[in-house]
C-alpha positions as CSV (number, residue, x, y, z in Angstrom):
1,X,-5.0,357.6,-28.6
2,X,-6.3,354.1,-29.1
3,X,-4.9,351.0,-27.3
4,X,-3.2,349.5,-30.5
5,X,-1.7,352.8,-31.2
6,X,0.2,353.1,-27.8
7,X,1.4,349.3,-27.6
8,X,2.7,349.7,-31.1
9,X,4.6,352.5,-30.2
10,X,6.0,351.3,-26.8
11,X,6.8,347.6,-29.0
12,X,8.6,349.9,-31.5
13,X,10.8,351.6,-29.3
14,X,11.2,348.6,-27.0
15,X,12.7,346.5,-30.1
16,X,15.3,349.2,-30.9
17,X,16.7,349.6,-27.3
18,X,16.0,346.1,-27.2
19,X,18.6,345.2,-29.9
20,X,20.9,347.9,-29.5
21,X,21.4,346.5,-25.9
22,X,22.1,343.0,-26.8
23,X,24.8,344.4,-28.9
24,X,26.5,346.6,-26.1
25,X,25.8,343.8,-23.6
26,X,27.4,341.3,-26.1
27,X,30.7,343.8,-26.6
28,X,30.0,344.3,-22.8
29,X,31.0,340.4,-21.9
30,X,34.0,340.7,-24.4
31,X,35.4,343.3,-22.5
32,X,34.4,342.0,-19.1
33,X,36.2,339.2,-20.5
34,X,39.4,341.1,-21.3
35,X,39.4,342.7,-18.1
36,X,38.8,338.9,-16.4
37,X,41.7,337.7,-18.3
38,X,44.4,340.2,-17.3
39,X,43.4,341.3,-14.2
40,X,41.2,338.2,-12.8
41,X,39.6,339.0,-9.2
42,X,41.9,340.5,-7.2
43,X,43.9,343.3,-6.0
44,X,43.8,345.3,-9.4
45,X,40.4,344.2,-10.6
46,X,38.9,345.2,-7.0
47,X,40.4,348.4,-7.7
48,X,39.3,349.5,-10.6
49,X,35.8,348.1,-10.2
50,X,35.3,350.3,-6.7
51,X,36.8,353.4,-8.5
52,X,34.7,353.1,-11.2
53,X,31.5,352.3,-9.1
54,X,32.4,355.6,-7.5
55,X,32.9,357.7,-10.5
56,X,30.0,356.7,-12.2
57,X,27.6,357.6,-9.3
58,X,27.0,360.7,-11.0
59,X,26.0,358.7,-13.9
60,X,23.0,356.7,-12.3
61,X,22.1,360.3,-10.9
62,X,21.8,361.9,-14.1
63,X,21.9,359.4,-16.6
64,X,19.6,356.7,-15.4
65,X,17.7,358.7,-13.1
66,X,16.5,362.4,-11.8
67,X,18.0,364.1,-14.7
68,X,16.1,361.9,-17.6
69,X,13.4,361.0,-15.9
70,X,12.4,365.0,-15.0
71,X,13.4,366.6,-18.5
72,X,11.6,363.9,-20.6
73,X,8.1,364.9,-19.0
74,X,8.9,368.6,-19.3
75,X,10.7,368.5,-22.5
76,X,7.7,366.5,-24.6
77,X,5.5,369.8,-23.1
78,X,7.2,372.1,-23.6
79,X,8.4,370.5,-27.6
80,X,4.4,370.6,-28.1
81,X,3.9,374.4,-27.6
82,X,7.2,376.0,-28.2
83,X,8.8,377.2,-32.1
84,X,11.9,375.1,-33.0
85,X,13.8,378.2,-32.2
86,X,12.2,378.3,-28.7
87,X,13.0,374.5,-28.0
88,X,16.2,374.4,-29.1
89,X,16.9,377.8,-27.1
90,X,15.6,375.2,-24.0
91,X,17.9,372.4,-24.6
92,X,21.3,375.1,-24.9
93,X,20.2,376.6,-21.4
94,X,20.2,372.9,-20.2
95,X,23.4,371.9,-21.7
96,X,25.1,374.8,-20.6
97,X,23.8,374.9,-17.2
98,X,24.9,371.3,-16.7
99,X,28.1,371.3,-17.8
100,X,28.9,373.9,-15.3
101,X,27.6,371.8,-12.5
102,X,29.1,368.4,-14.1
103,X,32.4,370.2,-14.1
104,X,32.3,371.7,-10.8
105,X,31.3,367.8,-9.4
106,X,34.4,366.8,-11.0
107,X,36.7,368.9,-9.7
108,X,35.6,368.1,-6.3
109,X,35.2,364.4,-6.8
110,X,39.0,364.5,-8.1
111,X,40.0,366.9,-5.2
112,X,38.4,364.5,-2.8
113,X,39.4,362.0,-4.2
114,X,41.2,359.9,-1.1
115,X,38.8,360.7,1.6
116,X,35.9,359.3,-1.0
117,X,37.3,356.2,-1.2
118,X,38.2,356.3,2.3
119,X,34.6,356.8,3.0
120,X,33.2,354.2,0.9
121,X,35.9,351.8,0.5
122,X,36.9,351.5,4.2
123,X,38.4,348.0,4.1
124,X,41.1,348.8,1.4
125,X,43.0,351.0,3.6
126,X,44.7,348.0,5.4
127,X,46.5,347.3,1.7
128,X,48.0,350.7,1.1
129,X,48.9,349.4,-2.6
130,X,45.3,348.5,-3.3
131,X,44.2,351.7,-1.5
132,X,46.4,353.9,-3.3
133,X,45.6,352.5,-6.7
134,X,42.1,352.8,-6.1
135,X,42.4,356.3,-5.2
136,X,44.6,357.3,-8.3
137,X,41.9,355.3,-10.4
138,X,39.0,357.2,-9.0
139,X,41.2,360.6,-9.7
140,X,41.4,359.5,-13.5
141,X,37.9,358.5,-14.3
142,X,35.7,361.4,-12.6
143,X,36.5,363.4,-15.4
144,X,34.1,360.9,-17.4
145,X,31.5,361.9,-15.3
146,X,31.0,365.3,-17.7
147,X,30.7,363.1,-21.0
148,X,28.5,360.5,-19.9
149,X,26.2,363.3,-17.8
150,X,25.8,365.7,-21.0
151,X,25.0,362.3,-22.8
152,X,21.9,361.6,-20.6
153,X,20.8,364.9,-21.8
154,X,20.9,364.2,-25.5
155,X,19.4,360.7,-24.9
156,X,16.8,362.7,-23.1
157,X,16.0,364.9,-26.1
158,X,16.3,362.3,-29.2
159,X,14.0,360.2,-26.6
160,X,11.1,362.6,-26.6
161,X,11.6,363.2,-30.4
162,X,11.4,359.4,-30.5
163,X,14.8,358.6,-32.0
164,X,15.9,355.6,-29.5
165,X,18.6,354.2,-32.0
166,X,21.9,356.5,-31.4
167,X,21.4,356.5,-27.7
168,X,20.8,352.8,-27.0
169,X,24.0,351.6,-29.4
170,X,26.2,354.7,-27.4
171,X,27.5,351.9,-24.7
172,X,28.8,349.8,-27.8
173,X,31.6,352.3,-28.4
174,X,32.6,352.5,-24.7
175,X,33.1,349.0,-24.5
176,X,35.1,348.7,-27.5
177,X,37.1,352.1,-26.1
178,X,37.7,349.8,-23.1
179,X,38.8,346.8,-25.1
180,X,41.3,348.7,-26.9
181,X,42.9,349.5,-23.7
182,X,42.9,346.4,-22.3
183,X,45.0,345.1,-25.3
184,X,46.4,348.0,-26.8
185,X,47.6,350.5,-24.2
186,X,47.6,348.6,-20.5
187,X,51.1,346.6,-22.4
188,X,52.7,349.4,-22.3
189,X,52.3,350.9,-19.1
190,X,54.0,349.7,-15.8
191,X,50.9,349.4,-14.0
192,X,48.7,347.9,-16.5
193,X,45.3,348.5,-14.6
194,X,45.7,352.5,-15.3
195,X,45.2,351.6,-19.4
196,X,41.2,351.1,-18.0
197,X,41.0,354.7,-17.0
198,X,42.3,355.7,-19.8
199,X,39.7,353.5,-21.8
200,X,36.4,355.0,-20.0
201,X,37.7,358.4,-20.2
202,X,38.1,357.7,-23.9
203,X,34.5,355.8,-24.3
204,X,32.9,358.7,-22.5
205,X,33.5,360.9,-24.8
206,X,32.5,359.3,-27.7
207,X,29.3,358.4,-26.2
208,X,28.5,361.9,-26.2
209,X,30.3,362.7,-29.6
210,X,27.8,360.3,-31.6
211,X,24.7,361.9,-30.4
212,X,25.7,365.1,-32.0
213,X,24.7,364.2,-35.5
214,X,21.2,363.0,-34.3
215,X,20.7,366.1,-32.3
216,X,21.2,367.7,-35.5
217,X,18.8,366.2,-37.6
218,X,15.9,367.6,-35.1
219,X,17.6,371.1,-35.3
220,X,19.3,370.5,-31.8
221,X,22.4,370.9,-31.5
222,X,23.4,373.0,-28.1
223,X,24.8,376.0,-28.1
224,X,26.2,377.9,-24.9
225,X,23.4,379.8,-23.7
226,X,23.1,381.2,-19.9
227,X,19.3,382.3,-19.9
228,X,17.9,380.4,-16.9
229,X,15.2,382.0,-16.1
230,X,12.8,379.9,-18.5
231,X,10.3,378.6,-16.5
232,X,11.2,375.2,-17.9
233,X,14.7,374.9,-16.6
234,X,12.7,375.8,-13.0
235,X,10.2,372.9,-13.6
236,X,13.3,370.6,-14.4
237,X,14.6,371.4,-11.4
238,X,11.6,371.1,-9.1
239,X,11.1,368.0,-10.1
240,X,14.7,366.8,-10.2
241,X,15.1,367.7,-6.3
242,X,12.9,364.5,-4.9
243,X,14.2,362.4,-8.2
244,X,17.4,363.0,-7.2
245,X,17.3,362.5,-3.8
246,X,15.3,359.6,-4.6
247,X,18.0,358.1,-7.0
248,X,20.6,359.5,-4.0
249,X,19.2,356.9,-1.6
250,X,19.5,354.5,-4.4
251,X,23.1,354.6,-4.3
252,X,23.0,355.1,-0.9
253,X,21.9,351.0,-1.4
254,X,24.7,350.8,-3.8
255,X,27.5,352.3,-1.1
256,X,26.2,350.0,1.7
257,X,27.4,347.1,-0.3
258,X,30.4,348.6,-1.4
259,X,30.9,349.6,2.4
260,X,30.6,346.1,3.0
261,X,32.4,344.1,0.3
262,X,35.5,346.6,0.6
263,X,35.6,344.7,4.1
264,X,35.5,341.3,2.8
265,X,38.2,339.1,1.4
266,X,39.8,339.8,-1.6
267,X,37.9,339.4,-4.8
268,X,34.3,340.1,-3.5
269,X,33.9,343.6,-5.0
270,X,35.2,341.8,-8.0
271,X,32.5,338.8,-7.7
272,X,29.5,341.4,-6.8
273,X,30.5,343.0,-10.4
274,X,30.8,340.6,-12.9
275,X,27.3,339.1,-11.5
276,X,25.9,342.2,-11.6
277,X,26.9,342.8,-15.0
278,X,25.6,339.1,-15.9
279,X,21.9,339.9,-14.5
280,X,21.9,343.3,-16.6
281,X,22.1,341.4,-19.6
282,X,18.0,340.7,-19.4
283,X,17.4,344.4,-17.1
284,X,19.2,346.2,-20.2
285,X,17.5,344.3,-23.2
286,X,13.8,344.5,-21.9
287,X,13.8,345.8,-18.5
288,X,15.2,349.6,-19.5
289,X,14.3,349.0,-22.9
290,X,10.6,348.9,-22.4
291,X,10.7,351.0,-19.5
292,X,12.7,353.8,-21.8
293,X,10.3,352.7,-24.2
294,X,7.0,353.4,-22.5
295,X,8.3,356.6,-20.4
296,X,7.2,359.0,-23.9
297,X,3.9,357.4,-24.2
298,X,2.8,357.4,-20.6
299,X,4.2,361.4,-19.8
300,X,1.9,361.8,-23.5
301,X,-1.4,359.7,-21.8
302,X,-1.2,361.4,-18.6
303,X,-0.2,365.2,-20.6
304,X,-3.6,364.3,-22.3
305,X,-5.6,363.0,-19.2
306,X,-5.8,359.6,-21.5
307,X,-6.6,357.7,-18.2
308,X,-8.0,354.4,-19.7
309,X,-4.7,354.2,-22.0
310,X,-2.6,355.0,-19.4
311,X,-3.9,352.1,-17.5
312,X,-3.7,349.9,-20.4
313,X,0.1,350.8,-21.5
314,X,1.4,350.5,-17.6
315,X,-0.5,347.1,-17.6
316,X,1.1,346.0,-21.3
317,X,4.4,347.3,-20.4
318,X,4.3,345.2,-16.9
319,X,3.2,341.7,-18.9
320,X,5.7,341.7,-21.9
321,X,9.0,342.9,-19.4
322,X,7.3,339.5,-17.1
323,X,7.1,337.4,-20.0
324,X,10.7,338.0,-20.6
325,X,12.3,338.5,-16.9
326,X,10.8,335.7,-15.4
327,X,12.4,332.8,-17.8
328,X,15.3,335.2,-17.8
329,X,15.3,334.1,-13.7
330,X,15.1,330.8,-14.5
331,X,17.8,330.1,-17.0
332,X,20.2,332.3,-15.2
333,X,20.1,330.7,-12.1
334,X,20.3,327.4,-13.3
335,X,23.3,328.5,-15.8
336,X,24.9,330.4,-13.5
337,X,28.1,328.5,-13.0
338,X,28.3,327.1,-16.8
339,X,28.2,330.7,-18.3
340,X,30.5,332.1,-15.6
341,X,32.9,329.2,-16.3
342,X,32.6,329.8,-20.2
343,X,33.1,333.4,-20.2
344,X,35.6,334.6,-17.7
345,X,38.0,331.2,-16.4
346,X,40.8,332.0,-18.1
347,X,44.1,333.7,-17.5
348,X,44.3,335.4,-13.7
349,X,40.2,333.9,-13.3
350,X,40.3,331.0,-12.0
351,X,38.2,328.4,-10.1
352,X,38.0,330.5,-7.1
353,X,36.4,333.3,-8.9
354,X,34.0,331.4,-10.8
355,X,32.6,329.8,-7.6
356,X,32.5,333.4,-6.2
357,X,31.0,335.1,-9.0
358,X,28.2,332.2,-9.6
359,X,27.4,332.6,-5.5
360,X,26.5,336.2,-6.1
361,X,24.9,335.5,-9.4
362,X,22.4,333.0,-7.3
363,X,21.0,335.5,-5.8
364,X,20.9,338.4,-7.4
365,X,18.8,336.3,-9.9
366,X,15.9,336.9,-7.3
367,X,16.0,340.5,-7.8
368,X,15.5,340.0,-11.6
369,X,11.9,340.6,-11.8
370,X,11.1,343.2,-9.3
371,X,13.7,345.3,-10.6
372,X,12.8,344.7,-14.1
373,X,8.8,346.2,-12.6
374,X,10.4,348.7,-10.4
375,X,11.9,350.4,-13.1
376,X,8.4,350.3,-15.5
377,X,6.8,351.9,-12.2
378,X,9.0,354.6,-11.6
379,X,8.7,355.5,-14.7
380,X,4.5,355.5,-14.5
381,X,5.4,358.0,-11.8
382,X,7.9,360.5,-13.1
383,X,5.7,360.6,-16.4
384,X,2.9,361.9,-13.7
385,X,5.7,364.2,-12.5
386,X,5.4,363.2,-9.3
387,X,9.1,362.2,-8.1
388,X,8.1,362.2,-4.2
389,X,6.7,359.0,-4.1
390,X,9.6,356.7,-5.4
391,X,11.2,358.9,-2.9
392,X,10.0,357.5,0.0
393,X,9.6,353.5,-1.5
394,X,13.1,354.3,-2.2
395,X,13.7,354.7,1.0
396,X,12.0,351.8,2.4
397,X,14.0,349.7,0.4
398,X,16.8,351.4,1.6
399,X,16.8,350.5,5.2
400,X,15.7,347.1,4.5
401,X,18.8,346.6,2.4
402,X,20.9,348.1,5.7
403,X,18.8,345.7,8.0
404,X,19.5,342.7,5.7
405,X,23.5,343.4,4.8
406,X,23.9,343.3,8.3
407,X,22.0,340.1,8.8
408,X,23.4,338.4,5.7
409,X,26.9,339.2,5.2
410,X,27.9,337.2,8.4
411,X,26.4,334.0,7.1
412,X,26.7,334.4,3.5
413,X,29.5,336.6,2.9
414,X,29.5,338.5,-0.5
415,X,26.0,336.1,-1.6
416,X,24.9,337.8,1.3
417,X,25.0,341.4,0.1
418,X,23.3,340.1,-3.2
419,X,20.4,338.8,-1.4
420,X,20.0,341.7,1.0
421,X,19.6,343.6,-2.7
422,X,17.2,340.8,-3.9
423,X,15.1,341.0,-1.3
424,X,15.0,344.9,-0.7
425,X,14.2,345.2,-4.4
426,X,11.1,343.0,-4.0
427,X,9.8,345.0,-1.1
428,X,10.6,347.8,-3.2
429,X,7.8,346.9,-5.8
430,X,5.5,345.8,-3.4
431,X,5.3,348.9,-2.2
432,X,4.9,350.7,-5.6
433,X,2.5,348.4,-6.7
434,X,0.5,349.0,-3.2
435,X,0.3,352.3,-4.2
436,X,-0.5,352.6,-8.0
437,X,-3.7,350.0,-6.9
438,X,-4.4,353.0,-4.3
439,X,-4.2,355.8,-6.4
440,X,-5.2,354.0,-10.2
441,X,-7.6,351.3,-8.9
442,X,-7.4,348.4,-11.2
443,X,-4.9,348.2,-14.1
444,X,-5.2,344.7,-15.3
445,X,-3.8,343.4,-12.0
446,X,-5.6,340.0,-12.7
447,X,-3.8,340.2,-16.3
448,X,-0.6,340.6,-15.1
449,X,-1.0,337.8,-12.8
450,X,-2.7,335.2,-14.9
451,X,0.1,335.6,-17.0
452,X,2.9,335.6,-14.7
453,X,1.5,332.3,-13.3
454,X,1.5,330.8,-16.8
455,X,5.1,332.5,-17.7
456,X,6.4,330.6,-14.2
457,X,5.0,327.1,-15.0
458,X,6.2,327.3,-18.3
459,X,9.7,328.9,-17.2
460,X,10.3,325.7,-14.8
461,X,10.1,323.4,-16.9
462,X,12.4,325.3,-19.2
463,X,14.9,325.2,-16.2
464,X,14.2,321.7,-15.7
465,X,14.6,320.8,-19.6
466,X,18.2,322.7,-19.3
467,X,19.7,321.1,-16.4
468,X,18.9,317.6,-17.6
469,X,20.8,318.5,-21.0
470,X,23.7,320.6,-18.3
471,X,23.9,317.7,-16.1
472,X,24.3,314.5,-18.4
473,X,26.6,316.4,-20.5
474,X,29.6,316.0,-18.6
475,X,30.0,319.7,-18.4
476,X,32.9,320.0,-16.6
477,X,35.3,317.7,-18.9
478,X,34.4,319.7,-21.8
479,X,36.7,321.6,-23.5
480,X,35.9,325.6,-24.4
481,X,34.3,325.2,-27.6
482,X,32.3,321.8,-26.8
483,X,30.8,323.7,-23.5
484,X,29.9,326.5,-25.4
485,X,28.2,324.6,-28.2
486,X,26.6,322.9,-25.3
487,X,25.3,326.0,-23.3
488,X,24.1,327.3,-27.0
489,X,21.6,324.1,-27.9
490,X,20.7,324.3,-24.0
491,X,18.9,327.5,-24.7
492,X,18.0,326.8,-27.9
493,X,15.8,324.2,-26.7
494,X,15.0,325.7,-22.9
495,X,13.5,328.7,-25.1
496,X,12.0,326.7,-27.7
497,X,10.3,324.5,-24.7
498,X,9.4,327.7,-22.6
499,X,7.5,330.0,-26.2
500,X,5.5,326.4,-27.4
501,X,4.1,326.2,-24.0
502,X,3.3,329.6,-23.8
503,X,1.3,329.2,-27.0
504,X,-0.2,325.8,-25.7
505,X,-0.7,328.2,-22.3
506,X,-1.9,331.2,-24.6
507,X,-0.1,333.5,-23.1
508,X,-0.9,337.0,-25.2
509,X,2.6,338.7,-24.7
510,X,3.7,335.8,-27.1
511,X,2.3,337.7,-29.9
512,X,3.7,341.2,-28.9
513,X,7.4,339.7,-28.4
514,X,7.1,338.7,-32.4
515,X,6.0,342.1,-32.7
516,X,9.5,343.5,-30.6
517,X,11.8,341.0,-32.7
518,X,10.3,342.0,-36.1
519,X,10.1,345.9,-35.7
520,X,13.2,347.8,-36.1
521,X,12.2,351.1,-37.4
């Protein structure tokens, strides 16, 4: 497959998760918003976030992680050499084999659910209303765990057949299932905070119902079928053991800082999510989108022993996420308390939490890029189904993140715990990147830094050019509309600085992100 070929596929895909992302993430921040409004930061919000986080562990398991990441590999083989009739006898074994375990999770998640929260949530036991509603919560939404898990599957398929469109604009009906709830059910209730439950149990399945359609246009559509002896469902499964387990100690990282917040004062767990949720604004559009993206067309290289291609899309993929992550740092960081202040001080968020939530925003900002390249390099292993070694880099990471929270969350509090994630995530890609360079040798390493260096010069003084215009504004004594005019032209002329010196720098990836904002097939 020649070089053009491959980029113009990964650019392809890339620009449809791309934009189908921005709209989720935009419906996202209205119903953050919503949730910012009525609940604010505190005992509620705190709540619901931790159940949630809880519940949709699962999710990052199979969605995000071990589940996808193993069947796309297998499932693009096995498509290649199998009749229709034999592939879509493969996807009915693996529907019907994980429903039975998604359902069998769930039932023990809701059985459980007070000693999980107990477990991971240890501090909210000292405010038996906050601990009590945060148990109920977590009872209500593991059910969401089946939708949302059978969902990853069907993304998985439509994937390897290419179609990238239904999966990518699935979150945009669970935020709008959640913004219904917010204003149209939690009036009626007489705990308000329940109506959220109700809204992701709701957005779950209808994530999974729009897939259907798509699944049959490829002849698709799952049917219960219990033959799991194909020796596909066993290769899934072989390789889903260290992907799991790898993902496993990922949220391992993400229960050390729940651990930790849940012991903090309230709000933090509240802070810790809506920054989290601001930085996955730029992970979601480019980061998972090229890394989604480029998954297909490196399992196809390395099916095909393509080695010099394979180099070349890693390499490609690695410059244009760069190109967009590392301004993406930039602006975010110096932004952070305007955007926080524009989109969530209102109604029970006040001053308190926008301080809070821009803290944590600060640094989790310097996790941007080497999680934007951790997830491109996981992917360049799993599509060389090998799943042990981001395993044990996983794992790494993990007990630096331990080491840190405990060395950070005394000084820093809550911006603490961000860092200590920051910072594990960069040791993180060190280590993968060690290791590619081992195993590959070169794959345009000199590339990727050459234009990282002139993405970085021209990023700061895209920072610079929007603090000026943030700073002799008057920002503060602005009213709503005025500050978000302001933060508008701000960017409009921080990105319009940062692309004309990356032509004046000639940065290449200038050419392919044209290519990402004009394709939409």
């Amino acid at each position: 497959m020649e070089k053009g070929s491959s980029e113009g596929k990964i650019t392809g895909a890339a620009s449809i998760v791309g934009a189908a992302t921005v709209v989720s993430r935009v419906l996202g921040y209205i119903r953050d918003a919503a949730v910012a409004y009525v609940f604010g930061a505190g005992l509620y919000a705190d709540a619901f976030f931790m159940a949630f986080r809880i519940a949709n562990l699962l999710r990052r398991l199979v969605g995000e992680g071990a589940l996808t990441s193993s069947f796309i590999p297998i499932f693009t083989e096995e498509k290649n050499r199998r009749t229709t009739e034999g592939t879509r006898a493969l996807v009915s074994s693996v529907f019907t084999l994980f429903t039975l375990i998604l359902v069998a999770l769930t039932l023990l998640g809701m059985v459980f659910s007070r000693e999980i929260v107990l477990l991971m949530a240890p501090g909210f036991a000292v405010d038996p209303e906050k601990f009590r509603t945060t148990v109920n919560l977590t009872w209500m939404i593991f059910p969401y765990m089946v939708f949302i898990g059978l969902m990853a599957i069907a993304m998985g398929v439509l994937n390897s057949y290419r179609h990238f469109t239904a999966p990518a604009l699935s979150p945009v009906f669970f935020n709008l299932s959640i913004i219904a709830a917010v204003f149209a059910v939690a009036p009626f209730l007489a705990t308000p905070v329940y109506a959220l439950a109700i809204g992701v149990l709701a957005g779950g399945f209808v994530q999974l119902a729009v897939q259907v359609p798509y699944l049959g246009r490829h002849g698709m559509v799952p049917k219960p079928l219990l033959n799991f002896k194909d020796p596909a469902i066993k290769k899934i499964f072989l390789l889903m053991g260290p992907a799991a387990f790898g993902v496993g100690i990922y949220q391992l990282n993400i229960f050390v800082t729940l651990w930790f917040s849940s012991q903090l004062p309230e709000g933090a767990v509240s802070y810790l999510y809506y920054a989290g949720r601001l930085m996955e604004l730029p992970l979601g559009v480019f980061g998972v989108a090229v890394s989604t993206a480029a998954l297909p067309s490196l399992a196809e290289h390395a099916a095909k022993k393509e080695w010099d291609a394979f180099r070349d899309s890693l390499s490609f993929a690695v410059r244009i996420v760069n190109f967009v992550t590392i301004p993406a740092t930039v602006g975010l960081f110096v932004l952070s308390y305007p955007i926080i202040d524009l989109l969530f001080r209102r109604g029970e968020f006040g001053i308190g939490a926008t301080n809070g939530t821009a803290i944590a925003l600060y640094y989790y900002t310097i996790g941007l890029v080497p999680v934007a390249i951790s997830r491109i390099l996981t992917s360049v292993f799993y599509s060389l189904k090998d799943t042990v070694t981001p395993v044990w880099v996983a794992f790494v990471s993990f007990i630096f993140n331990v080491i840190l929270c405990f060395a950070l969350v005394g000084p820093l509090g809550h911006g603490g715990l961000a860092l200590a994630t920051s910072l594990s995530s960069i040791i993180g890609v060190i280590t993968l990147l060690v290791i590619l360079r081992y195993r590959f040798g070169r794959f345009g390493g000199r590339m990727i830094l050459s234009s990282s260096l002139k993405s970085t010069a021209a990023s700061l003084v895209m920072g610079a050019v929007i603090y000026i215009l943030i700073l002799k504004s008057g920002f503060g004594s602005l009213g709503v509309a005025p500050r978000a005019v302001l933060i508008c032209v701000s960017l409009a002329v921080g990105v319009a600085a940062y692309l004309t010196l990356s032509r004046l720098l000639k940065v290449p990836e200038l050419s392919f992100l044209k290519g990402i904002l004009r394709k939409g097939r």
